[in-house]
C-alpha positions in Angstrom: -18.5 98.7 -123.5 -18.5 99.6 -119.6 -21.3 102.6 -120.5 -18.7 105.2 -119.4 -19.5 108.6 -120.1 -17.9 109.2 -123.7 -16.9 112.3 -123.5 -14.5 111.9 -120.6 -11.6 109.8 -121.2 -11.2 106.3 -119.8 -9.0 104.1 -118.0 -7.8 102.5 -121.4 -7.0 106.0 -123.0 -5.2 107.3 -119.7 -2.5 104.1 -120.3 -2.1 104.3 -123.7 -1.2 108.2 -123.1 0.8 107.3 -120.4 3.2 105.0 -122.2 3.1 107.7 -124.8 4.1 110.9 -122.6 6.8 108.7 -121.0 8.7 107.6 -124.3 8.1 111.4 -125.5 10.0 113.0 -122.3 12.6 110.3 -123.0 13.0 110.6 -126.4 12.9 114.5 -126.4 15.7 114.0 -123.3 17.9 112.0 -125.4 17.5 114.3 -128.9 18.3 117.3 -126.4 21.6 115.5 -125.1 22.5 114.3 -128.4 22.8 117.5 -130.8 18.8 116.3 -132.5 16.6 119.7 -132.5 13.2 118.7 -132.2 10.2 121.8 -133.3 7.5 119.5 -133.0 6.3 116.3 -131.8 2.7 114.5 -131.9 2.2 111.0 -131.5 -0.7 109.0 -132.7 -0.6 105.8 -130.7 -3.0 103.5 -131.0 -3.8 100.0 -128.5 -5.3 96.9 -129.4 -7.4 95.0 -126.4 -8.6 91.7 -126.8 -10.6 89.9 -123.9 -10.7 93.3 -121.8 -6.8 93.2 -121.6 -4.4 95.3 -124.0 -2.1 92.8 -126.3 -0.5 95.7 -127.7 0.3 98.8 -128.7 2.1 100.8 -131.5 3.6 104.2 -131.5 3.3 106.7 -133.9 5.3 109.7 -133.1 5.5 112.3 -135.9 8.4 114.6 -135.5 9.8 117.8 -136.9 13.2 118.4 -136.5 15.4 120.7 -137.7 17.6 120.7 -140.9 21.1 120.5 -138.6 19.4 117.4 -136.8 20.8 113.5 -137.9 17.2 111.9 -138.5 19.2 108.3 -138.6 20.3 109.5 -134.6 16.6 110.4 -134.0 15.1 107.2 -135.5 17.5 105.4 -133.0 16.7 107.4 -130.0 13.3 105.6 -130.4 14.7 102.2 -129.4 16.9 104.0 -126.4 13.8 105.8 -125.0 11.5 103.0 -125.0 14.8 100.9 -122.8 14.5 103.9 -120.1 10.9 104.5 -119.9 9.6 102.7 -117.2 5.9 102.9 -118.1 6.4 100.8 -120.7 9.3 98.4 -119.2 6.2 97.3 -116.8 3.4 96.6 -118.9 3.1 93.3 -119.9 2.7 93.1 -123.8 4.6 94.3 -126.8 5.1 98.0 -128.2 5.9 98.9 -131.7 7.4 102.2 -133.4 6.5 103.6 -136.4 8.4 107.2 -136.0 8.4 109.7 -139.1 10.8 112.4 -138.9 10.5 115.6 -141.2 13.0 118.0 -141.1 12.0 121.7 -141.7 15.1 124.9 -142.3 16.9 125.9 -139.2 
């Protein structure tokens, strides 16, 4: 739209990672203090713009834990991260989870 170079990544991209590196750290923070053993995490977040402003944004964070983990605990974590990350406590539109937790043998 702006005739950026495509093969860099832009301004829009750069947000939308940010808000997703913040709730990672947190989330990873708070499975670490609370007994949830993550292997692996990857998110595939995805924003929505409208009129050259972002209206939202959903987060997909795929996550293999291990067998000893409490996935219900790790599904929660989710809501607690996004409260203490303050990336996304100052943007002004909404943010959805869609976590999936696998767990693989210890």
């Amino acid at each position: 739209m702006f005739f950026g170079d495509a093969t860099l990544q832009n301004p829009e991209q750069l947000l939308l990672a940010s808000i997703s590196a913040c709730q990672m750290l947190w989330h990873l923070h708070l499975c670490d203090i609370n007994d949830v053993f993550v292997r692996e995490n990857f998110d595939d977040a995805l924003g929505t713009m409208d009129g050259g402003r972002f209206i939202s944004a959903v987060l997909r964070p795929k996550i293999v834990a291990t067998a000893k983990s409490d996935p219900e605990i790790a599904h929660a974590l989710h809501k607690r991260a996004h409260d203490e990350c303050f990336i996304a406590r100052s943007v002004n539109f909404g943010i959805r989870f869609e976590p999936q937790i696998r767990q693989v043998s210890d």
